[in-house]
N, C-alpha and C positions, 0 to 999 in steps of 0.2 A: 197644604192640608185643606179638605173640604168640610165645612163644619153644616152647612147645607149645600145642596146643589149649584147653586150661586155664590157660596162664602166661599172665596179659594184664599188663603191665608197663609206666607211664609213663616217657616215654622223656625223658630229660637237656632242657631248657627245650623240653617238646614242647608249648607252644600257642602257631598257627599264626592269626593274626588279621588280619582282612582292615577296609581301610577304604575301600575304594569300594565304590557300591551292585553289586548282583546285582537285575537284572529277574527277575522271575517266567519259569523256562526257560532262562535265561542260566546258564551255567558261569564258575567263575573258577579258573586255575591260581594255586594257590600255591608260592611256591619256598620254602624252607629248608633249610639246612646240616643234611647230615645223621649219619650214624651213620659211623665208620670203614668203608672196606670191609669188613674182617677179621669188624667187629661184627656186620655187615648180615647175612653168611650164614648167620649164627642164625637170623635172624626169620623166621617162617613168612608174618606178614602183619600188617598194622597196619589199626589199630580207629581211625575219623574219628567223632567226635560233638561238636554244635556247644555252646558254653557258655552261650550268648545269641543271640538273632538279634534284632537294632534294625531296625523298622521305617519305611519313610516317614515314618507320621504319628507317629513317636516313643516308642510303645510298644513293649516289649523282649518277647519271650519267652525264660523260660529252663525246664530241664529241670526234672523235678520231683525225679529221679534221676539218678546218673550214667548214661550211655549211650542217653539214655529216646529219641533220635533217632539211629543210628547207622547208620553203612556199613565193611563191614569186606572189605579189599583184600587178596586172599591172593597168596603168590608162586605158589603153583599154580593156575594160573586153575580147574583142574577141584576144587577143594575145595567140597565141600557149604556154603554159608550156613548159619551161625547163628542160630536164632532167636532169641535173647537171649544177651547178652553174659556171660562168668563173672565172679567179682569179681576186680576190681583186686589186684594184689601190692603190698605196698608194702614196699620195702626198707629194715631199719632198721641192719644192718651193711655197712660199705664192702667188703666181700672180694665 
């Protein structure tokens, strides 16, 4: 989640794992439970990059880095694209 342009924040059990296949071209909706409303109106826009993609014949590709294949969904449709991602926050007190 981005809470500024710079704030890229993983969000409370945020991997979203798909287990049927995807054709080449095919789209898959995924659902999951998300942020309180209240929380939501923070985020500016949330950052999708895949951890692994299993192929047919069973080999796996994963990133080399984090984010190394990403798409990033902003709540303002007119915000500029990011060329590369900033680095991750990671939170190490509860407040």
């Amino acid at each position: 989640m981005f809470y500024t342009l710079q704030d890229l924040r993983r969000p409370y059990m945020g991997e979203w794992l798909s287990t049927k296949p995807i054709r080449s071209g095919e789209e898959q909706t995924l659902e999951k439970p998300g942020i309180s409303a209240q929380g939501a109106q923070a985020v500016m826009g949330w950052a999708v990059f895949p951890g692994s993609v299993k192929y047919e014949d069973g080999t796996i590709w994963r990133p080399q880095s984090e984010g190394e294949c990403f798409h990033v969904i902003w709540r303002d449709p007119q915000h500029p694209d990011l060329p590369a991602l900033p680095p991750r926050q990671i939170e190490i007190n509860p407040d």
